[in-house]
C-alpha positions as a Python dict, from the first residue, in 0.01 Angstrom:
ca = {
    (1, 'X'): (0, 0, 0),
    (2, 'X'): (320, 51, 173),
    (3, 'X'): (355, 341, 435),
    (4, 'X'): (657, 455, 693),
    (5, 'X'): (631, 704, 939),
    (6, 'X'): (890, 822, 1144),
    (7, 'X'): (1080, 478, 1130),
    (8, 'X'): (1345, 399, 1350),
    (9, 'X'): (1550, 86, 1416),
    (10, 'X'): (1807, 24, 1691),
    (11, 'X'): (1981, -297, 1710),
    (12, 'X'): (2198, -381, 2065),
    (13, 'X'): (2518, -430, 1936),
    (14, 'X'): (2469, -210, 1581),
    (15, 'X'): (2338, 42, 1698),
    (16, 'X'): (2069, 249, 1472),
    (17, 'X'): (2000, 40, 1122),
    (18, 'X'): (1754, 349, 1017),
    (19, 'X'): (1655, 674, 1160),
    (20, 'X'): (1304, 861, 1150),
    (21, 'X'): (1236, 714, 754),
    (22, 'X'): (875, 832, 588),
    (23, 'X'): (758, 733, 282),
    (24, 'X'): (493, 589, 92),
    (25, 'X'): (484, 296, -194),
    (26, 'X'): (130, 329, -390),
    (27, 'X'): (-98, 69, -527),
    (28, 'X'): (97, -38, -837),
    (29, 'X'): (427, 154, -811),
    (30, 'X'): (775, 56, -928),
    (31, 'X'): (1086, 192, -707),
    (32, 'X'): (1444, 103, -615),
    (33, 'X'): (1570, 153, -255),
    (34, 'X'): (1937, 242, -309),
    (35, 'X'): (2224, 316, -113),
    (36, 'X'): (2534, 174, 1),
    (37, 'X'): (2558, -155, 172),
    (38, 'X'): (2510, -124, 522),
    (39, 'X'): (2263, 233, 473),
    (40, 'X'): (1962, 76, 553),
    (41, 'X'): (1814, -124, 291),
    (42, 'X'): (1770, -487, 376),
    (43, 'X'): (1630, -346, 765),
    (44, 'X'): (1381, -153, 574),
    (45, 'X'): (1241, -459, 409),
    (46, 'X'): (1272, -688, 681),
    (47, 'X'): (1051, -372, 850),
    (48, 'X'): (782, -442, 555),
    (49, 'X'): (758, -785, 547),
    (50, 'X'): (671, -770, 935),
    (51, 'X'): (1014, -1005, 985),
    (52, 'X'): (1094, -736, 1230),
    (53, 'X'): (933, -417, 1421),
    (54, 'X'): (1055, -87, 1409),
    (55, 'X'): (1218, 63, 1776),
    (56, 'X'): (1004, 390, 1682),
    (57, 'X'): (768, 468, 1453),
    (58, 'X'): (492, 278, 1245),
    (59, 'X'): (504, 38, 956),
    (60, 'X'): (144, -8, 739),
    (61, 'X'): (168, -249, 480),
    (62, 'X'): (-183, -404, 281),
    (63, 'X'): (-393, -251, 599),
    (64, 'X'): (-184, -378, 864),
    (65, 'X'): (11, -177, 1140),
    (66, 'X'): (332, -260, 1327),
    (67, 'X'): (197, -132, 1623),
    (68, 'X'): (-100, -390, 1598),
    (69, 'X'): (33, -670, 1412),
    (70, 'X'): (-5, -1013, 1631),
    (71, 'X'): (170, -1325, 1559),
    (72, 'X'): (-191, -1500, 1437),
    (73, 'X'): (-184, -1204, 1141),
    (74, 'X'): (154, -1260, 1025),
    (75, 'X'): (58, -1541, 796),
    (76, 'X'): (-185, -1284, 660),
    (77, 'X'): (124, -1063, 541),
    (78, 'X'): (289, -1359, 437),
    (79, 'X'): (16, -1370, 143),
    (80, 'X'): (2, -973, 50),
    (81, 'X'): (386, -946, 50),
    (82, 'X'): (596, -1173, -177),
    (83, 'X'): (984, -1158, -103),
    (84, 'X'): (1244, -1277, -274),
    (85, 'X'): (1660, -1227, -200),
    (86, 'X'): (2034, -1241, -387),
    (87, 'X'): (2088, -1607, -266),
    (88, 'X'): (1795, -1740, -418),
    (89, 'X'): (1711, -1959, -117),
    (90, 'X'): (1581, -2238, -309),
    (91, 'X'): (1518, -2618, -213),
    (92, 'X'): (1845, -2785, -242),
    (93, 'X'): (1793, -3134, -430),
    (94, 'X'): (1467, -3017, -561),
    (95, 'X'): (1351, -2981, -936),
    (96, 'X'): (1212, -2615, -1025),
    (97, 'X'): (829, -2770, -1000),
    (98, 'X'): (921, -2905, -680),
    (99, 'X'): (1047, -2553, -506),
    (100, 'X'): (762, -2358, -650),
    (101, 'X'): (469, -2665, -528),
    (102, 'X'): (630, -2654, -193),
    (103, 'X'): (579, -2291, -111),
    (104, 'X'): (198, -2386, -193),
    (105, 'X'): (132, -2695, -28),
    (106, 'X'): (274, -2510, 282),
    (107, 'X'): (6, -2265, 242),
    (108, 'X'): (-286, -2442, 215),
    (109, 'X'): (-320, -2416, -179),
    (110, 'X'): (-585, -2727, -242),
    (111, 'X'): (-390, -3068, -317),
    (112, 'X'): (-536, -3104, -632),
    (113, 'X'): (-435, -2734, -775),
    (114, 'X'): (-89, -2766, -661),
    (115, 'X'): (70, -2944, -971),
    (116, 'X'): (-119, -2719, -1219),
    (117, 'X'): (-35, -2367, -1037),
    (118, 'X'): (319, -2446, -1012),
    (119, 'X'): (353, -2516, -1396),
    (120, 'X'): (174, -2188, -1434),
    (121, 'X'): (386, -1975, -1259),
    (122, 'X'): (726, -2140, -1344),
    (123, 'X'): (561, -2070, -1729),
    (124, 'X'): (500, -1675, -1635),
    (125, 'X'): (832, -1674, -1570),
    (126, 'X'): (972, -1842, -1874),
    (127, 'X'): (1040, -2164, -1699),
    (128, 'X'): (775, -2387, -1877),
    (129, 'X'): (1060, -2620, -2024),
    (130, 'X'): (1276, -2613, -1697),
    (131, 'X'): (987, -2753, -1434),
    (132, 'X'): (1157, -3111, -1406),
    (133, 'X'): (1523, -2982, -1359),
    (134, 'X'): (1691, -3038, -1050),
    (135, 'X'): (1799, -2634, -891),
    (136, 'X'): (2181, -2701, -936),
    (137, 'X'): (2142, -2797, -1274),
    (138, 'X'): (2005, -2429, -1323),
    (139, 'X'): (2173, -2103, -1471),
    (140, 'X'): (2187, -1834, -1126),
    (141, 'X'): (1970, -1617, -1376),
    (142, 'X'): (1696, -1909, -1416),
    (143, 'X'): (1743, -1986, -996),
    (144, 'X'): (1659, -1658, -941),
    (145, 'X'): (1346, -1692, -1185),
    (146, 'X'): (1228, -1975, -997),
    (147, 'X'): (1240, -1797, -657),
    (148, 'X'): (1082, -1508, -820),
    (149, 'X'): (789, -1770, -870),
    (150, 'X'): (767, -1900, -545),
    (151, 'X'): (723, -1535, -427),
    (152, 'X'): (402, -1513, -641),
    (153, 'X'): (267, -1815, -565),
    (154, 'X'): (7, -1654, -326),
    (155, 'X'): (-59, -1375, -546),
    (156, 'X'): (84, -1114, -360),
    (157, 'X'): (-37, -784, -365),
    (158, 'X'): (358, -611, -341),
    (159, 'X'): (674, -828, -448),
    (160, 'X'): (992, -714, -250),
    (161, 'X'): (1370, -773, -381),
    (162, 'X'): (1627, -767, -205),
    (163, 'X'): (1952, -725, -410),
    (164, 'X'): (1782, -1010, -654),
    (165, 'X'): (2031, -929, -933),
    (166, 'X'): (2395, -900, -707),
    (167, 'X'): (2452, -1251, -815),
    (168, 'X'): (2376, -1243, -1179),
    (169, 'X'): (2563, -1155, -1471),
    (170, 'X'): (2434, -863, -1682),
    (171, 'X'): (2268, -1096, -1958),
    (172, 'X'): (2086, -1307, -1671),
    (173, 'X'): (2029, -933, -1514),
    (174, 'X'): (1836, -749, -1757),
    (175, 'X'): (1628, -1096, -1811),
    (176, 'X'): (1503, -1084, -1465),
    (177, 'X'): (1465, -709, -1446),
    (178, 'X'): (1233, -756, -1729),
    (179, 'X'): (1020, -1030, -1536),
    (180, 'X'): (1001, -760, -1268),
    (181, 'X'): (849, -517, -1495),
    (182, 'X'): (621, -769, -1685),
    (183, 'X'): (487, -826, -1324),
    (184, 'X'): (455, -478, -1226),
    (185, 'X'): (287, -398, -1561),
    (186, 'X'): (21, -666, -1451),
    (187, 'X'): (-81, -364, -1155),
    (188, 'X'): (176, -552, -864),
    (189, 'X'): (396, -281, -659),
    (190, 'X'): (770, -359, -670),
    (191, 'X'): (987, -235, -427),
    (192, 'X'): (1371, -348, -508),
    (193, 'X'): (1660, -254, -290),
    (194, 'X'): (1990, -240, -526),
    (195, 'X'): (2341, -89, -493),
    (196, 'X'): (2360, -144, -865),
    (197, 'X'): (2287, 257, -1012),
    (198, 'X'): (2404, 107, -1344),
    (199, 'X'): (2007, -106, -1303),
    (200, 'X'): (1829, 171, -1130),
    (201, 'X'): (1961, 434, -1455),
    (202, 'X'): (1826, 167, -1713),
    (203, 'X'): (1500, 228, -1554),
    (204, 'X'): (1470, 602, -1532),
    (205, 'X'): (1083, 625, -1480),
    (206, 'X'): (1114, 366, -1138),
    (207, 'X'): (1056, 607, -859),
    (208, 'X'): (1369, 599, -655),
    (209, 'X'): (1441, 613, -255),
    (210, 'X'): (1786, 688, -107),
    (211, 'X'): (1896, 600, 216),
    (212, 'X'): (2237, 694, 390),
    (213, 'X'): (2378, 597, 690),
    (214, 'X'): (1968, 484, 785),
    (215, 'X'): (1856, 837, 681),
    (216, 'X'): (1643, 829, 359),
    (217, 'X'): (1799, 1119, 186),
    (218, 'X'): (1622, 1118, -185),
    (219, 'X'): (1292, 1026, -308),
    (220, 'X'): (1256, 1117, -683),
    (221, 'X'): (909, 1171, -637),
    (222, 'X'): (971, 1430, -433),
    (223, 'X'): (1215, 1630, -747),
    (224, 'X'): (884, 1521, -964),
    (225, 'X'): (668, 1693, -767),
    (226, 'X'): (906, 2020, -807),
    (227, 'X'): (951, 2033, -1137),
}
């Protein structure tokens, strides 16, 4: 599903973001990527949602390479790899339908099933009452819900966090880290970056990855595999 090898990332100014990372994300996996701010973890999702290429090293994600993705197949990753982010990144002025029908009309979901997928997937995530209200008139917890849906509305075959909680308060927290897990359950990978242990220990059977300083320094699988 998801697969690093040897990934490195230099920036100009910032020098190295990560350094020789490997690991792999199967089919249908849950895992937090942890570690402090600045270690590595919004680069290595930028890395898998093809946003960016790696200075060394190869990125795989749904069958595609880094090495040989063109600009003509990003769209295709686009529609196997569902992000969402801490700021939400929502429509202002919009109503929850509208945000979540925009997403599809911009990629190419038929006119006519726009209306009735929206309502669907603002319903899967406990937003059926909410469709006609206008984003600021939303709880952050609820915002976040209705980015969550925009990030499914292709169907996506991973969904990628990144710190989708550090906003939320721990009511509107554990809501949406159960809409993570009602998704996974449904055979979607998840792969959430979090500083937040106090999440990633709620959820002891998530597989966890580490980084440090751009170094991934921990995979629980790994400890699994030991025991």
């Amino acid at each position: 599903m998801i697969k690093l090898t040897n990934v490195s990332k230099e920036y100009p100014k910032r020098g190295a973001a990560l350094r020789d990372v490997s690991f792999h994300l199967k089919k249908g996996e849950f895992a937090f990527l942890t570690g402090h701010s600045g270690s590595g973890k919004s680069t290595t999702l930028r890395l898998i949602h093809m946003a960016d290429t790696p200075t060394h090293g190869e990125v795989r994600v749904t069958g595609f390479s880094s090495e040989k993705i063109t600009e003509r197949d990003l769209w295709k990753i686009r529609r196997r790899v569902g992000i969402v982010f801490q700021d939400f990144r929502l429509l202002p002025g919009r109503t929850a339908l509208e945000n979540v029908a925009f997403v599809l009309e911009v990629t190419g979901t038929p006119a006519k099933a726009v209306q009735t997928k929206a309502q669907r997937l603002l319903a899967q995530v406990g937003l059926a009452t909410k469709s006609e209200a206008f984003v600021n008139e939303l709880s952050g917890g609820e915002q976040q819900r209705v980015a969550i849906a925009r990030a499914l509305a292709n169907d996506p075959y991973v969904l990628l966090a990144d710190e989708p909680t550090g906003n939320l308060d721990d009511r509107a927290t554990r809501g949406v880290m159960d809409l993570f897990w009602d998704i996974n359950a449904k055979g979607m990978a998840v792969l959430m970056a979090t500083h937040d242990l106090e999440v990633v220990r709620r959820h002891p059977h998530a597989r966890v990855f580490e980084l440090d300083q751009g170094a991934l320094v921990f995979d629980s699988a790994d400890t699994s595999e030991d025991d």
